[in-house]
C-alpha positions in Angstrom: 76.1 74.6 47.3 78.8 76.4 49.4 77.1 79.0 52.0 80.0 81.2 53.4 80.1 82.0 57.5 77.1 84.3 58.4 78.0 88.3 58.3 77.2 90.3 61.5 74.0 91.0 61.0 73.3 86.9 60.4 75.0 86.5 63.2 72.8 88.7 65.4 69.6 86.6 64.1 71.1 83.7 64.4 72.0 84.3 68.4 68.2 85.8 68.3 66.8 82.6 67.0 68.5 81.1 69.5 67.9 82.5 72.2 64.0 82.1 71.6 64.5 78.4 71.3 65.5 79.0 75.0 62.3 80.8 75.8 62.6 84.1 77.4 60.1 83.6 79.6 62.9 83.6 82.9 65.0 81.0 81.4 67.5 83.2 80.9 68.3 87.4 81.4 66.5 89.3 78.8 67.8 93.1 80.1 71.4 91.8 79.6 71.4 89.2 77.0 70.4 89.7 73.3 71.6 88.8 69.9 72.9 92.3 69.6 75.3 91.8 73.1 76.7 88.2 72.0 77.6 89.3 68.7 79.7 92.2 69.9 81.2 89.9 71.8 85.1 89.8 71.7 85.5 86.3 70.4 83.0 87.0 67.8 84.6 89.8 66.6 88.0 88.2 66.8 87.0 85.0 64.3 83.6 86.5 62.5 84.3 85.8 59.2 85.7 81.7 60.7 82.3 80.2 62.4 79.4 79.0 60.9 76.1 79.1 61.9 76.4 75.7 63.7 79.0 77.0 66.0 77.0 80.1 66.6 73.9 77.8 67.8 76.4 75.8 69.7 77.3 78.9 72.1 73.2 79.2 73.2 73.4 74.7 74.3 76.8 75.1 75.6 75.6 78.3 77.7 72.3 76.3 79.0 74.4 73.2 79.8 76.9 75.1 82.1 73.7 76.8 84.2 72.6 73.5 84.4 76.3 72.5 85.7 76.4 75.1 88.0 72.4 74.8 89.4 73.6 70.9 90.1 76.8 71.8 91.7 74.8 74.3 94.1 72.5 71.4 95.5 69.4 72.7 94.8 68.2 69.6 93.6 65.9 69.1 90.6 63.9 72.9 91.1 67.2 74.0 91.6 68.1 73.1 88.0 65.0 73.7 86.3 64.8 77.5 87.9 68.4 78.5 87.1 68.8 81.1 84.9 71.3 81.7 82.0 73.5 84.4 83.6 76.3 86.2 81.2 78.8 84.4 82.7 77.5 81.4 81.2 77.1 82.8 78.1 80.8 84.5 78.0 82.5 80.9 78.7 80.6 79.5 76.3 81.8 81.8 73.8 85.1 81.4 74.8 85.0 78.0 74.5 82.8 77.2 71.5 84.7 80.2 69.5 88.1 80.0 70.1 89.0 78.0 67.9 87.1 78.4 64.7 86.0 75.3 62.4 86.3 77.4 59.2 89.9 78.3 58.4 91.1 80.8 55.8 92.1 78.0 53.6 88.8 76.8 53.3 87.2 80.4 52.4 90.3 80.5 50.1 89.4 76.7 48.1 85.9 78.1 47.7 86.7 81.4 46.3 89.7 79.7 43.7 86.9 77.5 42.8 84.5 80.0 42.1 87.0 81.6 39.7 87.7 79.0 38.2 84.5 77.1 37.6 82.7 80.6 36.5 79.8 80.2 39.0 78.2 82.9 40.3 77.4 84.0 43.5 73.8 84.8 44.5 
């Protein structure tokens, strides 16, 4: 079964699903962040029909894992980590460096479509 890269609106649920696994409870800023924000983002907009979902989850670790870089780096110790917030800036490198270079080339969307012409499937 081939499942193409997630539309815009996919993506939006996807970073929304995400970012509840995160809890919004002050783990990270819910007045600036949102599925909506991230997937308006430039690199998303850039390579939207390259990255799969998996890439799109990727961004919400990779952003947690840098505030936890940072929080470490500023000395706070161990409440220093576990009160840091997800900022945007976070969020924006790890866009950057999750997205710029898309898994999914146009080859690949290519293969599948041939295929599909050629084997007569159907897409649903």
């Amino acid at each position: 079964m081939y499942v193409g890269p997630p539309d815009i609106d996919s993506i939006t649920e996807i970073f929304n699903l995400e970012l509840a696994k995160l809890g919004g409870n002050g783990s990270y800023d819910t007045e600036q962040i949102s599925g909506k924000r991230l997937a308006a983002h430039p690199m998303i907009v850039k390579h939207q029909n390259y990255l799969s979902g998996a890439e799109l989850s990727a961004v919400c670790r990779e952003a947690a894992l840098l505030t936890i870089e940072r929080a470490a780096a500023a000395g706070g110790g161990v409440s220093g980590v576990e009160n840091a917030r997800i900022g945007w800036a976070e969020f924006d490198a790890a866009l950057n460096k999750v997205c710029s270079k898309p898994r999914i080339t146009h080859e690949m969307i290519q293969f599948y479509a041939d295929y599909q012409k050629q084997s007569g499937l159907t897409v649903i």
